[in-house]
C-alpha positions in Angstrom: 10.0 29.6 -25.6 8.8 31.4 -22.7 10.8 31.4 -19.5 7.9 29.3 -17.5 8.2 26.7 -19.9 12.3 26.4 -19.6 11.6 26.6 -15.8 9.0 23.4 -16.7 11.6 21.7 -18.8 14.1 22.3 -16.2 11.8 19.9 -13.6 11.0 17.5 -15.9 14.6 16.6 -16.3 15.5 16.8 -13.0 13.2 14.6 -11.4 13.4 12.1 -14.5 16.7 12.1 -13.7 15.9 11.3 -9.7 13.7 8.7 -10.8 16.4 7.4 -13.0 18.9 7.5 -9.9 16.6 5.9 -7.4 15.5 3.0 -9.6 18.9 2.5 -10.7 20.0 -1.3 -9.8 16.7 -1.7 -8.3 14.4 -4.5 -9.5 10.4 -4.7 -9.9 9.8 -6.0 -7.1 12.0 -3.5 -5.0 8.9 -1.0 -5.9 6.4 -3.9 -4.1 8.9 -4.3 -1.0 10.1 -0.4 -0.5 7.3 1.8 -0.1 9.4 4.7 0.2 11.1 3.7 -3.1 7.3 3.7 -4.8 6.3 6.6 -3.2 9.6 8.6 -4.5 9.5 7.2 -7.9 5.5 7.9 -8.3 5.6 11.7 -7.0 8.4 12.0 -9.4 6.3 10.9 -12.3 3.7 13.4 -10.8 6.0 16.2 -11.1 6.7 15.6 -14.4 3.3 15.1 -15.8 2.2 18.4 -13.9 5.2 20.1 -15.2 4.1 18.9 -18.7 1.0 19.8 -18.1 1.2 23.4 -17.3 4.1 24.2 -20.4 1.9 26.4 -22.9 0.8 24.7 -25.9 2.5 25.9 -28.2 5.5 25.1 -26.6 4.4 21.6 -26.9 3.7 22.1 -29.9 7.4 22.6 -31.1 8.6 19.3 -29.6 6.2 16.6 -30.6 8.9 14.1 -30.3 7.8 14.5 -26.4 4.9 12.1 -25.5 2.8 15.3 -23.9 -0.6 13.1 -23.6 1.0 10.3 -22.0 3.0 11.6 -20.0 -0.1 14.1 -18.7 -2.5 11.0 -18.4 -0.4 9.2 -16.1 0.2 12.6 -13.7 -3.8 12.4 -14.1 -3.6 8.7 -13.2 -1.3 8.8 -10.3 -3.0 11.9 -8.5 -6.5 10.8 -9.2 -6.6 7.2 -9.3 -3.9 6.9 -6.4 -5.7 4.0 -4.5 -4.9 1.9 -7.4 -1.8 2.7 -9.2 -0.3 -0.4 -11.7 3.1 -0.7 -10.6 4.0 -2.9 -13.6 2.9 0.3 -15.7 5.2 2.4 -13.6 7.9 0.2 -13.8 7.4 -0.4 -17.6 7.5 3.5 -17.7 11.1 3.7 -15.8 12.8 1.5 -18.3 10.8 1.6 -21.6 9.9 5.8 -21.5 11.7 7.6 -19.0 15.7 7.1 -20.9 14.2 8.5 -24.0 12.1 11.3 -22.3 15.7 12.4 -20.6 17.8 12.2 -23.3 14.8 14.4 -25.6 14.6 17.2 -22.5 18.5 17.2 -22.2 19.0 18.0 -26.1 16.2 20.8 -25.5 18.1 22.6 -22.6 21.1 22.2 -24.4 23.2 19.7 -21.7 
C-alpha cells in the first residue's frame, strides 16, 4: 500500500471516529436543532469521502469490503448539492454505515 493511501486511511478513521464521538447520545433531531452539531458531523463525512476518494485504485481495490462508491457519492453529495442535504440520509449513515466502516479501517491499520 502506498504511504498516501495509509495517510488516507489514517483520516478516514479519525474523523469517523469524531463523528462517532459527536453524535454519540445525540438523537435525530439534535442534527435539526444544533447547527453546529450538523455542520461537524457533515464536513466529517466530507473528509472521509475526499479521503476515499483520492486513495489509488488499486488500493481500493484490495479492500472491497469498503463501500468506496458510496461513501465517494455522498462526499460528492454533501459538497455539491450542499443547499439540500437529507439529514435522515446522514443520520441513517451515522448509525447504519459509519460502526462498520470504523471497525473495517481499524482492522486495516492494524488498531
Amino acid at each position: 500500500m502506498k504511504n498516501d493511501d495509509l495517510f488516507r486511511f489514517r483520516h478516514m478513521l479519525d474523523s469517523a471516529r469524531q463523528v462517532e464521538d459527536i453524535a454519540r447520545e445525540k438523537s435525530r433531531s439534535d442534527i435539526d436543532s444544533d447547527n453546529i452539531i450538523c455542520l461537524a458531523i457533515v464536513r466529517l463525512l466530507e473528509i472521509i469521502g475526499e479521503a476515499a476518494y483520492n486513495i489509488s485504485s488499486e488500493t481500493r481495490e484490495q479492500f472491497p469490503a469498503i463501500p468506496w462508491p458510496g461513501i465517494i457519492n455522498m462526499r460528492h453529495r454533501l459538497v455539491h448539492g450542499y443547499y439540500k442535504i437529507n439529514l435522515d440520509i446522514v443520520w441513517k449513515t451515522l448509525q447504519e454505515d459509519l460502526p462498520p466502516l470504523i471497525e473495517t479501517l481499524e482492522d486495516i491499520l492494524g488498531q
